[in-house]
Structures are given as C-alpha cells and as structure tokens.
VMD Tcl script that builds the backbone (N, CA, C; Angstrom):
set m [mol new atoms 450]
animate dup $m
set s [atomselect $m all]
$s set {name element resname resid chain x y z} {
  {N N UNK 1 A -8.891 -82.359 -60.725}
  {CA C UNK 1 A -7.746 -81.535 -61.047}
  {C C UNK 1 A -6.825 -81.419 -59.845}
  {N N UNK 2 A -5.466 -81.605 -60.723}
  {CA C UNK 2 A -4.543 -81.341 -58.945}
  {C C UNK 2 A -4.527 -80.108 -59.104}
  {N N UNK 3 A -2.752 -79.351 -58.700}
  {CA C UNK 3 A -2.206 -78.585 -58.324}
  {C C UNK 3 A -2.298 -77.558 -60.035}
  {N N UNK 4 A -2.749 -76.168 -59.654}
  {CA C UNK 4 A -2.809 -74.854 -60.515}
  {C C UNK 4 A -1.510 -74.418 -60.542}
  {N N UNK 5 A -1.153 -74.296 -61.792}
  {CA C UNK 5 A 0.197 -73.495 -61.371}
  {C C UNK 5 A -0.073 -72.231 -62.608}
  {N N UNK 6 A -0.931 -71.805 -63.750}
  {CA C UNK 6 A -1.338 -70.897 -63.939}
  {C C UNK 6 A -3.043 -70.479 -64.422}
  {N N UNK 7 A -3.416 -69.591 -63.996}
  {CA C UNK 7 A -4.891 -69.334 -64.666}
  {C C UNK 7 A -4.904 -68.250 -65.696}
  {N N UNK 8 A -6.091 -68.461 -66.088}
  {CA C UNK 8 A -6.096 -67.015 -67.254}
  {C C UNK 8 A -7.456 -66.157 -67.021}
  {N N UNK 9 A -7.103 -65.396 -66.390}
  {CA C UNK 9 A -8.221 -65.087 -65.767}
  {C C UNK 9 A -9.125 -63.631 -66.496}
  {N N UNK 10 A -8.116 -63.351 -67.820}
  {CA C UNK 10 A -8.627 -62.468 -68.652}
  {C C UNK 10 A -9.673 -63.433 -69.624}
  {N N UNK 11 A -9.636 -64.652 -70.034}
  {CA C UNK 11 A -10.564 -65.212 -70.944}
  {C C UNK 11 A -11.719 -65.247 -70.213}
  {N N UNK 12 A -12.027 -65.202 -68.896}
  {CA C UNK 12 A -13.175 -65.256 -68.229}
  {C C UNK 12 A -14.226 -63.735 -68.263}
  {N N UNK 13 A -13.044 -63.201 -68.431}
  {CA C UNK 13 A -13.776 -61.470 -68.512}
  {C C UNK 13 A -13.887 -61.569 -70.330}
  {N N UNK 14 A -13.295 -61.844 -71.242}
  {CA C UNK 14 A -13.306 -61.631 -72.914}
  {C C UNK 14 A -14.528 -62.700 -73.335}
  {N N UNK 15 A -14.480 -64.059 -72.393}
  {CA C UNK 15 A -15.251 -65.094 -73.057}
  {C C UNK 15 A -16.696 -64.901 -72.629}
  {N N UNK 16 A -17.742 -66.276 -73.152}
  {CA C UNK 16 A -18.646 -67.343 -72.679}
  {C C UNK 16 A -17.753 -68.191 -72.466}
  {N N UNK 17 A -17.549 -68.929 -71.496}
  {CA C UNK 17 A -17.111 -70.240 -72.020}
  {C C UNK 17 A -18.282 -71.057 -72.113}
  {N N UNK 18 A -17.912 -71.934 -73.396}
  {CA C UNK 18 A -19.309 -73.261 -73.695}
  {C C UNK 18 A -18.756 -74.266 -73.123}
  {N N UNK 19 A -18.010 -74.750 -73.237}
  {CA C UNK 19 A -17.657 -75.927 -73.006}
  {C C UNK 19 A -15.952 -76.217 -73.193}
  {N N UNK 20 A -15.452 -77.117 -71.974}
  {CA C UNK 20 A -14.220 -77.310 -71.800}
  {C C UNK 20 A -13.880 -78.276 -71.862}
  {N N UNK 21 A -12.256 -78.601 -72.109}
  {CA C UNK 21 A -11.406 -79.776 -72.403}
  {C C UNK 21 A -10.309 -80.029 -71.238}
  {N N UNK 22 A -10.002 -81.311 -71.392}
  {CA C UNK 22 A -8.580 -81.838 -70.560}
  {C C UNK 22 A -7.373 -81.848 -71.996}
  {N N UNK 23 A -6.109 -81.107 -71.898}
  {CA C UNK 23 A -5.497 -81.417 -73.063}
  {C C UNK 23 A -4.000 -81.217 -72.779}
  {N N UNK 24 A -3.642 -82.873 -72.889}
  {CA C UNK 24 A -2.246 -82.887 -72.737}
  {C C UNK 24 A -0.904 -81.605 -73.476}
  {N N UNK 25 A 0.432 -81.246 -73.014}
  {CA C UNK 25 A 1.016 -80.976 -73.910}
  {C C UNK 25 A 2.558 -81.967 -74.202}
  {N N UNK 26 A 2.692 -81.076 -75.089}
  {CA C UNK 26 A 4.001 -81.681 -76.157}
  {C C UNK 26 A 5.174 -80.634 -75.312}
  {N N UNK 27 A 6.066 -80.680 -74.095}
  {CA C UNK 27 A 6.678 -80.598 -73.970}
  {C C UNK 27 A 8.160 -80.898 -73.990}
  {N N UNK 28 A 9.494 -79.743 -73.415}
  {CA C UNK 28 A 10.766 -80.697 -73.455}
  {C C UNK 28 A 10.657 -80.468 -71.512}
  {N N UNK 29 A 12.343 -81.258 -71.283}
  {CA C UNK 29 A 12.050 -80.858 -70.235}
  {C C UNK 29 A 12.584 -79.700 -68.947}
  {N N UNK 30 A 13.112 -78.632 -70.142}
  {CA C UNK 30 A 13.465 -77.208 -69.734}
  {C C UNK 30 A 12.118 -76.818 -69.645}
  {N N UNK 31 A 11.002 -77.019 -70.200}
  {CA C UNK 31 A 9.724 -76.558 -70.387}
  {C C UNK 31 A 8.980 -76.745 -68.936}
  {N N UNK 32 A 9.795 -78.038 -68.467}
  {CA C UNK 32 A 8.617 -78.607 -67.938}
  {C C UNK 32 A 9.003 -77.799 -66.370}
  {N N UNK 33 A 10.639 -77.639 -66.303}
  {CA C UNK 33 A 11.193 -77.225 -65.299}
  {C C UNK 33 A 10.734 -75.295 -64.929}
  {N N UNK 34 A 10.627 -75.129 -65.959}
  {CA C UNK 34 A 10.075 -73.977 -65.676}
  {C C UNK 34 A 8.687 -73.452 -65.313}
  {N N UNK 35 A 8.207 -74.680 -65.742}
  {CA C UNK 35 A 6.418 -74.975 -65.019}
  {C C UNK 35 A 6.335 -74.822 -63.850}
  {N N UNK 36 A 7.321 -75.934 -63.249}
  {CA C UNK 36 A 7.411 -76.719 -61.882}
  {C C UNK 36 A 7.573 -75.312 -60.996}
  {N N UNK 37 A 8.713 -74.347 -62.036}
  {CA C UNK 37 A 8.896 -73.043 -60.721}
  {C C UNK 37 A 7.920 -72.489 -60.874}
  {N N UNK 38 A 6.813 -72.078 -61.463}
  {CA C UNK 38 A 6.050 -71.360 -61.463}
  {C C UNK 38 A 5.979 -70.063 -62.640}
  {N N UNK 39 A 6.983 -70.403 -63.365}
  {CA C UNK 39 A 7.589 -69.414 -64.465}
  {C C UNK 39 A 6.425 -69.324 -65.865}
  {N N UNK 40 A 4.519 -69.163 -65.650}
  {CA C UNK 40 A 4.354 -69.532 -66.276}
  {C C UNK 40 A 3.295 -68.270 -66.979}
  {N N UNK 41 A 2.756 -67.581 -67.875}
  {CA C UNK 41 A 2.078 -66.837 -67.996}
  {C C UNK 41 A 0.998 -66.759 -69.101}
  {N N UNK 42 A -0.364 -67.060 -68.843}
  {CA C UNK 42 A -1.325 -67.254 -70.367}
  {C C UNK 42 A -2.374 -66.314 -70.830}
  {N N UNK 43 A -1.664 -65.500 -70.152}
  {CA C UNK 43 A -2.965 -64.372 -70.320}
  {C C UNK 43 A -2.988 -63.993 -72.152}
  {N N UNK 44 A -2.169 -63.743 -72.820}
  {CA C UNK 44 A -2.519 -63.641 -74.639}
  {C C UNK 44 A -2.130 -64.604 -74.918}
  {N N UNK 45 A -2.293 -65.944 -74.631}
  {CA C UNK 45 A -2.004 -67.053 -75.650}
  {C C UNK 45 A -3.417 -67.383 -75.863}
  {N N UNK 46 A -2.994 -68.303 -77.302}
  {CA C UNK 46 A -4.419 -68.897 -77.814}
  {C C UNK 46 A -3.935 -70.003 -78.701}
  {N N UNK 47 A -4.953 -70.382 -79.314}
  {CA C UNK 47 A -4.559 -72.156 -79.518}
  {C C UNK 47 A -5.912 -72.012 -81.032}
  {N N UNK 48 A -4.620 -72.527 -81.868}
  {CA C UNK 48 A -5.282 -72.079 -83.602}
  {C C UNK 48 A -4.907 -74.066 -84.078}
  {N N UNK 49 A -5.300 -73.986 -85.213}
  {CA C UNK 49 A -5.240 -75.111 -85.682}
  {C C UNK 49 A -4.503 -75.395 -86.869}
  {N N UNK 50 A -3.536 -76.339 -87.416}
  {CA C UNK 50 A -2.591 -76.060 -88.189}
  {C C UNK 50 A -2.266 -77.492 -88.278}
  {N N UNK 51 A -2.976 -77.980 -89.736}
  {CA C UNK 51 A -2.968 -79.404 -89.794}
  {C C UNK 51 A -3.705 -80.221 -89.423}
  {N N UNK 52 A -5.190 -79.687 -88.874}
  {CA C UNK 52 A -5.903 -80.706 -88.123}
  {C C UNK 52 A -5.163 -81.178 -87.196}
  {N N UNK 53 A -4.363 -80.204 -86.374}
  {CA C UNK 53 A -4.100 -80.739 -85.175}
  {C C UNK 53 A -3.875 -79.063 -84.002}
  {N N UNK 54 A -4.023 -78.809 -82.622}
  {CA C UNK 54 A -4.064 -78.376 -82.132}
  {C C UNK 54 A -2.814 -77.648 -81.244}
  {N N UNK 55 A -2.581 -76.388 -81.799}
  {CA C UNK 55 A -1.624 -75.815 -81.279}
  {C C UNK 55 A -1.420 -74.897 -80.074}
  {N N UNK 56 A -0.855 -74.500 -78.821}
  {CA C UNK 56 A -0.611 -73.238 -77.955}
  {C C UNK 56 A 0.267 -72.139 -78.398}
  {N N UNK 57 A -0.302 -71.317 -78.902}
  {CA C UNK 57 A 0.441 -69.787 -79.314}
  {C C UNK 57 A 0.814 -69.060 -78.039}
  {N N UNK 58 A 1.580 -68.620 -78.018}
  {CA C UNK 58 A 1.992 -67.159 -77.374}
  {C C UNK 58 A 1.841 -67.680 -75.761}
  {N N UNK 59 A 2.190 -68.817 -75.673}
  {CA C UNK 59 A 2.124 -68.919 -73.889}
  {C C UNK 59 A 3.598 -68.689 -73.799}
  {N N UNK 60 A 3.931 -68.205 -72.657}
  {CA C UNK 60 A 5.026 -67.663 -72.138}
  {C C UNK 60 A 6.093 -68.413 -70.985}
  {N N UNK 61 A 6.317 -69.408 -71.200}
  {CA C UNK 61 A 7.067 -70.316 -70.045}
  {C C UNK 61 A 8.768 -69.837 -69.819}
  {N N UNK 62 A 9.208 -69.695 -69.083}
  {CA C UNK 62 A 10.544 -69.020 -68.457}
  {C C UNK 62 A 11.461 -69.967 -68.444}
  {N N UNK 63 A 12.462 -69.280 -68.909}
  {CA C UNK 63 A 13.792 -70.354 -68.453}
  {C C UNK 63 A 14.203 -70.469 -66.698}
  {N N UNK 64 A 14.896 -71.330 -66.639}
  {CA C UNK 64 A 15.452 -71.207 -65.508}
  {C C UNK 64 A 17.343 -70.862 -65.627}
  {N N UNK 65 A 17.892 -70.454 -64.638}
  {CA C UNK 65 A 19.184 -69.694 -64.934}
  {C C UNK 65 A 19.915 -71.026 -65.082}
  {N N UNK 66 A 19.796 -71.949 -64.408}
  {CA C UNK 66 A 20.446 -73.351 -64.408}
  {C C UNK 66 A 20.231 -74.026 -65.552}
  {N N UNK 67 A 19.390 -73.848 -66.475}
  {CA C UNK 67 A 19.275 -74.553 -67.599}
  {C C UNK 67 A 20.537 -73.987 -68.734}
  {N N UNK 68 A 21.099 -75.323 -69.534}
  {CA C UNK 68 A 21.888 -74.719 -70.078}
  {C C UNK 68 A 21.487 -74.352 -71.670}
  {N N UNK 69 A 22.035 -73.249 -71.936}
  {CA C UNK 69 A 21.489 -72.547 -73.534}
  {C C UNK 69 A 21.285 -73.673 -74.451}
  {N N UNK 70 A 21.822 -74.717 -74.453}
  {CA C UNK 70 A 21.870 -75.620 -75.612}
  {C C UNK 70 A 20.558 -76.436 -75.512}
  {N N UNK 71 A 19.825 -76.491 -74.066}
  {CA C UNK 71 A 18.708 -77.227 -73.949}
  {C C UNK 71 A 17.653 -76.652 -73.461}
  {N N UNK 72 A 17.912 -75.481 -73.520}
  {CA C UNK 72 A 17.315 -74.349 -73.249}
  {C C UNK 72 A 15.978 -74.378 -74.815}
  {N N UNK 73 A 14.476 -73.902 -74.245}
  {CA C UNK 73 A 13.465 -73.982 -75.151}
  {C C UNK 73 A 13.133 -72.414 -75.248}
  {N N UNK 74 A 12.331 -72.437 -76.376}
  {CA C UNK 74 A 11.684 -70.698 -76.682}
  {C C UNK 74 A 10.250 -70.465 -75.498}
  {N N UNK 75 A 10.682 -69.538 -75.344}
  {CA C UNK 75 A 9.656 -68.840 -74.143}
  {C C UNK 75 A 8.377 -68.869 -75.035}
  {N N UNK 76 A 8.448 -68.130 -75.945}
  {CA C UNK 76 A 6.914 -67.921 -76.519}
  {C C UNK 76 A 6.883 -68.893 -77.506}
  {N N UNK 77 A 7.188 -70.132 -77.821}
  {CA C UNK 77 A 6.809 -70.886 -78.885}
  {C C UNK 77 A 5.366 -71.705 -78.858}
  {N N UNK 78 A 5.566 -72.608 -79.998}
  {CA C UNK 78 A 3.827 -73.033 -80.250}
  {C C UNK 78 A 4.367 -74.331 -79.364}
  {N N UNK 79 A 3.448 -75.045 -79.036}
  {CA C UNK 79 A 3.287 -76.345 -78.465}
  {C C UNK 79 A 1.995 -76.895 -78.686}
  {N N UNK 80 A 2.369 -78.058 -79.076}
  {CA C UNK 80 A 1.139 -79.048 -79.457}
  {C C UNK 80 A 0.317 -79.588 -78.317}
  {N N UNK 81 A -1.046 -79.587 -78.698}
  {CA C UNK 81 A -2.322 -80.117 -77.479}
  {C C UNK 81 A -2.414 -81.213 -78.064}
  {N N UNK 82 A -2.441 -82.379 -76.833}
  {CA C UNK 82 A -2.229 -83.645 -76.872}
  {C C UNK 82 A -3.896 -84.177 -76.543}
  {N N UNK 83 A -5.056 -84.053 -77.762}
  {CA C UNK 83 A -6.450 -84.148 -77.340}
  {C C UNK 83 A -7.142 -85.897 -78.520}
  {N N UNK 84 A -8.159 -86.434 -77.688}
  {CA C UNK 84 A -8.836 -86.942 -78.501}
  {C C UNK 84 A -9.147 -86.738 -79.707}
  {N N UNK 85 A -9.281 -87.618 -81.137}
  {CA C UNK 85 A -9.559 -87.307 -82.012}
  {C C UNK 85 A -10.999 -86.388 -81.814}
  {N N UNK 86 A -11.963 -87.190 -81.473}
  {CA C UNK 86 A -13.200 -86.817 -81.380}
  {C C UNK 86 A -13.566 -85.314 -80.843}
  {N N UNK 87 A -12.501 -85.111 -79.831}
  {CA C UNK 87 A -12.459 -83.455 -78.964}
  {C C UNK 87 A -11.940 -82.534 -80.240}
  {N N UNK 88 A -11.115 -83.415 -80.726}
  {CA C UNK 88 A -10.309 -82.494 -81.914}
  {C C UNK 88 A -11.223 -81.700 -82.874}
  {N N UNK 89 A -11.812 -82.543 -83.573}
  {CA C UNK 89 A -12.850 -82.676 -84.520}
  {C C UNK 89 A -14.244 -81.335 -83.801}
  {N N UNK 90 A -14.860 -81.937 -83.065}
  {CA C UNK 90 A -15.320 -80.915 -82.263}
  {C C UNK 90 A -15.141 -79.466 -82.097}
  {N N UNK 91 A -13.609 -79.360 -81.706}
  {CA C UNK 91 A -13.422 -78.544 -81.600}
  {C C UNK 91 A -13.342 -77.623 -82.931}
  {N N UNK 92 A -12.525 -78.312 -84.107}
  {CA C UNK 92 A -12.846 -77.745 -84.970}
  {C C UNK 92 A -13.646 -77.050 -85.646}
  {N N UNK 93 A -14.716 -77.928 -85.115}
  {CA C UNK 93 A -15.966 -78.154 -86.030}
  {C C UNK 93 A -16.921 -76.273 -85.417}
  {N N UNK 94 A -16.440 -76.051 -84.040}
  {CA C UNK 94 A -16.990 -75.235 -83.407}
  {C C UNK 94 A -15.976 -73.681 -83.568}
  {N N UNK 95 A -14.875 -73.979 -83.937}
  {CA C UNK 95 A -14.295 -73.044 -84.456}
  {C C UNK 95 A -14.606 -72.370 -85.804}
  {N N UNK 96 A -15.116 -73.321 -86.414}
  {CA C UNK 96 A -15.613 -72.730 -88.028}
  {C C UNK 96 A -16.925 -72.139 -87.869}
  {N N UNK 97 A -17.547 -72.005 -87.399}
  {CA C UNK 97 A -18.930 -71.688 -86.628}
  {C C UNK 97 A -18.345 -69.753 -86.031}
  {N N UNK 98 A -19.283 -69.403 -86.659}
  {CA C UNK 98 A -18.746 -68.023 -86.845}
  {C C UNK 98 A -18.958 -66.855 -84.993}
  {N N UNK 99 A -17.825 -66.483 -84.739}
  {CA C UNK 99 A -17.838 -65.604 -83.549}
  {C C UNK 99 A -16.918 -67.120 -82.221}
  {N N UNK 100 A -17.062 -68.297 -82.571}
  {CA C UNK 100 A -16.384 -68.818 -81.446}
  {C C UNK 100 A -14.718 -69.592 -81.767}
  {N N UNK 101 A -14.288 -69.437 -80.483}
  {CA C UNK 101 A -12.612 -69.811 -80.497}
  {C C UNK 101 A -12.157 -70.328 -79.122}
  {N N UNK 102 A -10.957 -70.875 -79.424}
  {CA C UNK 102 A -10.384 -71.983 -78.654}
  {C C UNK 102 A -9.716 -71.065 -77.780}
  {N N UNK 103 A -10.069 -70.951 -76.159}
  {CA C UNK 103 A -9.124 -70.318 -75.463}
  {C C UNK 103 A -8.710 -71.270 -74.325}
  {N N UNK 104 A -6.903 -71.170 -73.853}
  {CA C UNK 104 A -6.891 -71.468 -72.726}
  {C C UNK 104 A -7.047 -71.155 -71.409}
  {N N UNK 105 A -7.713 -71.925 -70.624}
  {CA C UNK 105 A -7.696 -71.381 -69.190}
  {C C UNK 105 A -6.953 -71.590 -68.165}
  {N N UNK 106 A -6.680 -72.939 -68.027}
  {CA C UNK 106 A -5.404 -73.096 -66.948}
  {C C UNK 106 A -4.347 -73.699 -67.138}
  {N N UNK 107 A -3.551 -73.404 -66.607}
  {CA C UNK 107 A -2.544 -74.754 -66.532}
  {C C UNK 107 A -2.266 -75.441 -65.115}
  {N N UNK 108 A -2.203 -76.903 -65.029}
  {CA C UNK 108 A -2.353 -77.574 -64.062}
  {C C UNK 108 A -1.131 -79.067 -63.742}
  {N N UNK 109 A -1.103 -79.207 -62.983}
  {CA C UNK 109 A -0.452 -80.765 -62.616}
  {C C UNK 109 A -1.909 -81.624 -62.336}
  {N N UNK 110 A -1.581 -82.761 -62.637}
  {CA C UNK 110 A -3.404 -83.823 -62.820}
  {C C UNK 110 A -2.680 -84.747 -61.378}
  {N N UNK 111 A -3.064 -85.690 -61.198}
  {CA C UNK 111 A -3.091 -86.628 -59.935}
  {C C UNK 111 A -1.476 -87.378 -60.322}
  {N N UNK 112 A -1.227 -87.547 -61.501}
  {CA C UNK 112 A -0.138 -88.098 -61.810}
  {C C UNK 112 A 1.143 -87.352 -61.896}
  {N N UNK 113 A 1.233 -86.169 -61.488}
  {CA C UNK 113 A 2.163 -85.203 -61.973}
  {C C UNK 113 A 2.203 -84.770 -63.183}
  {N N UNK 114 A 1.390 -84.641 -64.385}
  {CA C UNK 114 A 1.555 -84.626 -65.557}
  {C C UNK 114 A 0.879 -82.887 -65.913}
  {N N UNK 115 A 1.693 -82.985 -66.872}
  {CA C UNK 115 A 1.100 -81.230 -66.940}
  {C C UNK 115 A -0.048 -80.721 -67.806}
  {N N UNK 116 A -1.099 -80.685 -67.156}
  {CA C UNK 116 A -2.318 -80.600 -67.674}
  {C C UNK 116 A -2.818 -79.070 -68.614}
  {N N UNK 117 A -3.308 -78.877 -69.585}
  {CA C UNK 117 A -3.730 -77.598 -69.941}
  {C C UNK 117 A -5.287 -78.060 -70.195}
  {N N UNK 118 A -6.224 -76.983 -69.540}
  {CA C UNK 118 A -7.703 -76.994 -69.507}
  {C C UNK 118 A -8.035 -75.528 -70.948}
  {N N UNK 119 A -8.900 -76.000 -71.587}
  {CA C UNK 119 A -8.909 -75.505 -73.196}
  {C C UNK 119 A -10.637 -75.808 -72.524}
  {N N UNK 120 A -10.792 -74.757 -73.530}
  {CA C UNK 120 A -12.497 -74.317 -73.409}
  {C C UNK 120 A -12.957 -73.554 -74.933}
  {N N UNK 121 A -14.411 -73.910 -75.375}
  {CA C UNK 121 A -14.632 -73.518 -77.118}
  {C C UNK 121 A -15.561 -72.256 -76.012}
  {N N UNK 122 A -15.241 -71.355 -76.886}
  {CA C UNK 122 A -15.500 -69.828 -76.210}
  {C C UNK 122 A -16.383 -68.888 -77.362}
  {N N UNK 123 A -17.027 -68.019 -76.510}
  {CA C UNK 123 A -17.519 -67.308 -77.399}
  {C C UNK 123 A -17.581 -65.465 -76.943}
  {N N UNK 124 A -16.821 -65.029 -77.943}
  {CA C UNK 124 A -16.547 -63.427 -77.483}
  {C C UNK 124 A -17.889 -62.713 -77.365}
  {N N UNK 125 A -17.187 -61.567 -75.769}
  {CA C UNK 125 A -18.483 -61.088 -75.409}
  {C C UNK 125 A -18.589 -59.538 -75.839}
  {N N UNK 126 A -19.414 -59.189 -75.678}
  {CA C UNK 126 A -19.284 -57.824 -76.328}
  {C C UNK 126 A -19.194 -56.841 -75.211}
  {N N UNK 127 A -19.051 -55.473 -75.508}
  {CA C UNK 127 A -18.444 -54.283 -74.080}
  {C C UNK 127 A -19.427 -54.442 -73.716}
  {N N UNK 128 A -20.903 -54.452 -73.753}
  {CA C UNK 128 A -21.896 -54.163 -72.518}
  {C C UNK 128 A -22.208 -55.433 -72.108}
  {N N UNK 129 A -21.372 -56.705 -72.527}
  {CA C UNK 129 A -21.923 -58.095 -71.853}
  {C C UNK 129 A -20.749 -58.307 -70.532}
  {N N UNK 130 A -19.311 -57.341 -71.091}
  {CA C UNK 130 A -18.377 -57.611 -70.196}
  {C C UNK 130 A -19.198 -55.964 -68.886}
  {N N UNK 131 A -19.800 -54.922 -69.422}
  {CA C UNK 131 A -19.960 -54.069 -68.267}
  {C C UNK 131 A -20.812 -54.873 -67.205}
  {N N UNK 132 A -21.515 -55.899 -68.103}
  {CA C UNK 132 A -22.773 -56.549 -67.002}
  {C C UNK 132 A -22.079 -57.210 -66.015}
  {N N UNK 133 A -21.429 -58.091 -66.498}
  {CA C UNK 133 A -20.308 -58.716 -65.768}
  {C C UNK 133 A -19.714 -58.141 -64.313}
  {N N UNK 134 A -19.522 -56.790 -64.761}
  {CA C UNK 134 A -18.467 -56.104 -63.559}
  {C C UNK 134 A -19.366 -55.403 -62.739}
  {N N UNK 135 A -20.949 -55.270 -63.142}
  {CA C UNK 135 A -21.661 -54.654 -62.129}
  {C C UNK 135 A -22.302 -55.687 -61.394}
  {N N UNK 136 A -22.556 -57.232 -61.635}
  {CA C UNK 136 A -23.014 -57.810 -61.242}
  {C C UNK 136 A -21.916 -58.344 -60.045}
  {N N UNK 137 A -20.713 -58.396 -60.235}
  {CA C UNK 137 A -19.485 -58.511 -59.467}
  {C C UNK 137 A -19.212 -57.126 -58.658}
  {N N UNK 138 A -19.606 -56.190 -58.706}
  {CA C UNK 138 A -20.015 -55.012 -57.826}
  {C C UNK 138 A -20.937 -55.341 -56.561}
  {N N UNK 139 A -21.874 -56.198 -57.252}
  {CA C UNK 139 A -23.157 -55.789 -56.579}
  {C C UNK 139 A -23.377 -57.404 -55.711}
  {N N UNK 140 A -22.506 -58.518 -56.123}
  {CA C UNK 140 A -22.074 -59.349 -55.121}
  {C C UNK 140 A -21.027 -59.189 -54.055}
  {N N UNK 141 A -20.248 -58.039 -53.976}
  {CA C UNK 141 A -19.337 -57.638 -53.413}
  {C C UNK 141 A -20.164 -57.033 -51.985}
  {N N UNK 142 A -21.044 -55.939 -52.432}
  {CA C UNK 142 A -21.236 -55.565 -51.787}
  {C C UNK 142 A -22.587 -55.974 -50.594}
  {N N UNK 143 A -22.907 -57.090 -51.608}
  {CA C UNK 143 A -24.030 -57.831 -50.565}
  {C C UNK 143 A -23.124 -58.741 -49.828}
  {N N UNK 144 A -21.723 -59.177 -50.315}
  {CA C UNK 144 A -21.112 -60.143 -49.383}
  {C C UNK 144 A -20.526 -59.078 -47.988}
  {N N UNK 145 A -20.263 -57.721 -48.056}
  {CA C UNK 145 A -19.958 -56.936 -47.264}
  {C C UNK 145 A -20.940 -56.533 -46.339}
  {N N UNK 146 A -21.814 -56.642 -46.638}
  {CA C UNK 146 A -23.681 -56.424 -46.036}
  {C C UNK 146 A -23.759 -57.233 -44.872}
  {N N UNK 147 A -23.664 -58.573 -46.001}
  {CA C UNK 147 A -23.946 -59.591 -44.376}
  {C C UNK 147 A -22.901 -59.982 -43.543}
  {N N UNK 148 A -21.301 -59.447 -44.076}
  {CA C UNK 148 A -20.417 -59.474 -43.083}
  {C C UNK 148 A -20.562 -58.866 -42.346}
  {N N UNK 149 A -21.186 -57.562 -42.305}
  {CA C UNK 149 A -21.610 -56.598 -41.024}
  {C C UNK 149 A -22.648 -56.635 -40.543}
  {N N UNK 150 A -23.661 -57.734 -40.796}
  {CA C UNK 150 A -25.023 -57.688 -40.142}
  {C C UNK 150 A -24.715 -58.583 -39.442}
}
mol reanalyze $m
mol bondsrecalc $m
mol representation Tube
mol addrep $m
C-alpha cells in the first residue's frame, strides 16, 4: 500500500473485520482532485449492492474552489467498486449470511498513483465486545507508560 489519504477508524471500534479487499473506484476527475487535497471523509459511508455490482454510499469527497460548477461532482454520491468477479460474488455471498456487512476502511494511493479503496466483510460487535475493546486499550496504554518509566 502507498500513500493514506483517509482511514475509518470508527469501523474498527463497530466491526470484526474478517477479511479484506483491494477495490478500485469509478471516479471523475474533480473527484479525484479533491482526494489529492486531502478533502476526504469515511467515517458513515458503506458500500451496499445494487445489481450485483458494488457500490460506496455516503463517502464524502470535497470540492475544490477552483473546480468549475459544471464539472464539479456530488460530495456524498454513490461510486462504483471496481472488484474481481470472484471478490464480488464472495462478497455477496457473505453479506447474505446474517449479522455481516461490507465496510470501508481506507482510502489510499497504490504504487501507481491510482486511488485505492481497502473494503473489508465485517461483522458487528456488540456494546460489551466494543467495552472489551477500550479496556484492553486502557490497559495497553498503561503498561506502555510503565515501561516508559522503568
């Protein structure tokens, strides 16, 4: 993976993740320009299926002031994931499977400059799997503070 230009760092606290994907998108290139600045935000998007093919809901990409209105794209629109049949299928197949769903986690530039989105089949956790979570992240905190002072 190259260069991060957003994470989602709430699916890590909501999810399991099982297992993850590499998945191109269907951009223009007001889209892409607003990547490049950093204009990018995924914390409530999610990615549903519509046609046997793979969509991004509710991600949030920014205009830039220089772009002009006429080529100007929608901030919150859907955009298509550019994935293997076989990942596709999969994925599907694990979405119908009751309690798990398609979340994204990052967005990235790959070795080629190309704008990468990392997609993971997830499985929701429940309040005392996310409290475990935050005490166990308590309690590495404070052993990493331990041996900074010993």
């Amino acid at each position: 993976m190259g260069e991060t230009i957003a994470k989602n760092k709430k699916a890590y606290h909501d999810y399991f993740i099982e297992e993850k994907f590499e998945a191109g998108l269907v951009l223009t290139g007001s889209e892409v320009k607003g990547i490049r600045a950093g204009r990018v935000n995924l914390k409530d998007s999610f990615i549903r299926f519509v046609a046997d093919e793979a969509f991004l809901f509710n991600a949030h990409i920014g205009r830039l002031e220089t772009t002009h209105h006429y080529y100007s794209h929608e901030e919150r629109g859907s955009r298509k994931l550019l994935l293997h049949k076989k990942e596709l299928q999969k994925m599907h197949k694990s979405v119908t499977r009751d309690g798990y769903t398609i979340v994204p986690l990052q967005l990235y530039f790959n070795a080629r400059n190309i704008v990468k989105l990392q997609v993971a089949i997830a499985k929701g956790k429940q309040l005392h799997d996310k409290r475990n979570d935050l005490k166990e992240k308590d309690q590495k905190r404070d052993i990493a503070r331990a041996m900074k002072d010993y």
